[in-house]
C-alpha positions as CSV (number, residue, x, y, z in Angstrom):
1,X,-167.3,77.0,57.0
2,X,-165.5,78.8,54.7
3,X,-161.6,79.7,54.6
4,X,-161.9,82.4,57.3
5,X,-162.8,80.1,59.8
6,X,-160.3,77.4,59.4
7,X,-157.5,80.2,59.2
8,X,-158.3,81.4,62.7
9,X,-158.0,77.8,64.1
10,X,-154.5,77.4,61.9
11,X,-152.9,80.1,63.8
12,X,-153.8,78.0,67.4
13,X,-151.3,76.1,68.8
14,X,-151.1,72.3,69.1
15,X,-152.1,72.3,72.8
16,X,-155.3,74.8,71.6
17,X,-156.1,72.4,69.1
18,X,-156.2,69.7,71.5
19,X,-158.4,71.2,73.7
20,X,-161.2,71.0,71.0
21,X,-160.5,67.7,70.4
22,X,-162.7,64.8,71.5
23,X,-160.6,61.6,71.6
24,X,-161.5,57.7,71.4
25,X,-158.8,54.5,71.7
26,X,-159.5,51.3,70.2
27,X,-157.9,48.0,69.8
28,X,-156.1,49.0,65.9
29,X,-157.2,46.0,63.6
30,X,-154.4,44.3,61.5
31,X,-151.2,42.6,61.7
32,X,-149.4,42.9,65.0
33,X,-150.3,40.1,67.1
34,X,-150.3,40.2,70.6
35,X,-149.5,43.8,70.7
36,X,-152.0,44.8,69.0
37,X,-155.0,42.5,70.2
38,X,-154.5,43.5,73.9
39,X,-154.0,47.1,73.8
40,X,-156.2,50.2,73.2
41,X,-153.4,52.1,71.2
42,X,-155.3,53.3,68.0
43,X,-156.6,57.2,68.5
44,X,-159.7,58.6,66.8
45,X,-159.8,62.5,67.4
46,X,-162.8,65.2,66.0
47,X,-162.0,68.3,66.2
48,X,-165.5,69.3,67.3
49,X,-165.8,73.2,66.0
50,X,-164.8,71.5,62.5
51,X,-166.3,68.2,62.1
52,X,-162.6,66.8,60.9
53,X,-161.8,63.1,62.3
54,X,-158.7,61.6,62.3
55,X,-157.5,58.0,62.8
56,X,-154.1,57.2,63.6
57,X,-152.4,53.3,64.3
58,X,-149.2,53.8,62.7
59,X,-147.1,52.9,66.3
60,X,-148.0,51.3,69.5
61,X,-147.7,54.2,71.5
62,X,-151.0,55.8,71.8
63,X,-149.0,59.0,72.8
64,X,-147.4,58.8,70.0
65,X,-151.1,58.3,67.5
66,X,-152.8,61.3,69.4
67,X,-149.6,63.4,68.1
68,X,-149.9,62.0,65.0
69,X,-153.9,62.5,65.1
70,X,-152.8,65.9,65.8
71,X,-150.4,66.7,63.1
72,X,-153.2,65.3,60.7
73,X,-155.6,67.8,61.9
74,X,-153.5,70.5,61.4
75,X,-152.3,70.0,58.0
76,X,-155.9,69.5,56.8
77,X,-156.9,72.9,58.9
78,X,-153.9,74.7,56.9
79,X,-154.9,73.2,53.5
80,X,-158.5,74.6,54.2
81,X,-157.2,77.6,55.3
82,X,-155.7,78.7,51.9
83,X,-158.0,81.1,50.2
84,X,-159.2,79.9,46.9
85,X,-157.4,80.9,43.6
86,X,-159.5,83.9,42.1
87,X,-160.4,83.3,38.8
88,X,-159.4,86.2,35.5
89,X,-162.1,86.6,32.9
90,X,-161.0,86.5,29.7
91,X,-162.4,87.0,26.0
92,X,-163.2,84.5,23.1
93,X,-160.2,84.7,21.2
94,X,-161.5,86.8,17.7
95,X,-160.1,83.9,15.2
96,X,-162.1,81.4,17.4
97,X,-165.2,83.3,17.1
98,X,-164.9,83.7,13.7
99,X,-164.1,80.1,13.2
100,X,-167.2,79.0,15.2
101,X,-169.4,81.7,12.9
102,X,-167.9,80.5,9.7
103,X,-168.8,76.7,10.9
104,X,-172.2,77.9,12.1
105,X,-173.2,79.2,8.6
106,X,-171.7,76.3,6.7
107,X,-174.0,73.6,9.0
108,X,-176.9,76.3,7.9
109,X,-176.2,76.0,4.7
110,X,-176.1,72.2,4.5
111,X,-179.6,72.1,6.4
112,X,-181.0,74.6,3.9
113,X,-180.2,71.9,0.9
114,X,-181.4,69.3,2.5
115,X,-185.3,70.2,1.4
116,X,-186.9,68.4,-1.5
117,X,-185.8,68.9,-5.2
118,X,-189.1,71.2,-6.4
119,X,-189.1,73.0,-2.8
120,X,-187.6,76.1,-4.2
């Protein structure tokens, strides 16, 4: 996909963008205790016309990680969506050429004295 594509889908809604969305709960590993070992409140969501996943298991709500889950999408989908910076040709500065001439010439010189002594 290129930036096109993830321009139309930032433009949808939150509710659109849901709608695309496949979404998985889990039991959300670390600290927590209790709360966490007994409820399914981590989200994983794809947005399926992408391929983006997001995990969320900031709070206990799992309301509250599918909004989250959604607010990641989005801001991924925006930063996608920007079109990339276009890039200005420019020239070889003329003191840098002739720098990089002049050296070129003085390694050919030194190569040229390195033959034997009764060479020339």
């Amino acid at each position: 996909m290129n930036w096109c594509d993830y321009a139309t889908y930032a433009r949808q809604s939150a509710d659109e963008l849901a709608r695309d969305c496949e979404v998985q709960v889990f039991r959300a590993k670390g600290p927590g205790g209790q709360g966490v070992n007994t409820t399914d409140s981590a989200v994983r969501m794809t947005h399926v016309p992408t391929g983006i996943t997001v995990t969320a298991r900031e709070t206990r709500s799992q309301f509250q990680n599918r909004q989250l889950c959604l607010q990641k999408i989005q801001r991924i989908i925006e930063r996608r969506a920007q079109p990339p910076h276009l890039r200005k040709k420019t020239k070889v500065p003329k003191g840098s050429r002739e720098r990089r001439l002049a050296d070129k010439h003085h390694r050919s010189q030194l190569k040229r004295m390195r033959g034997r002594a009764g060479d020339e």
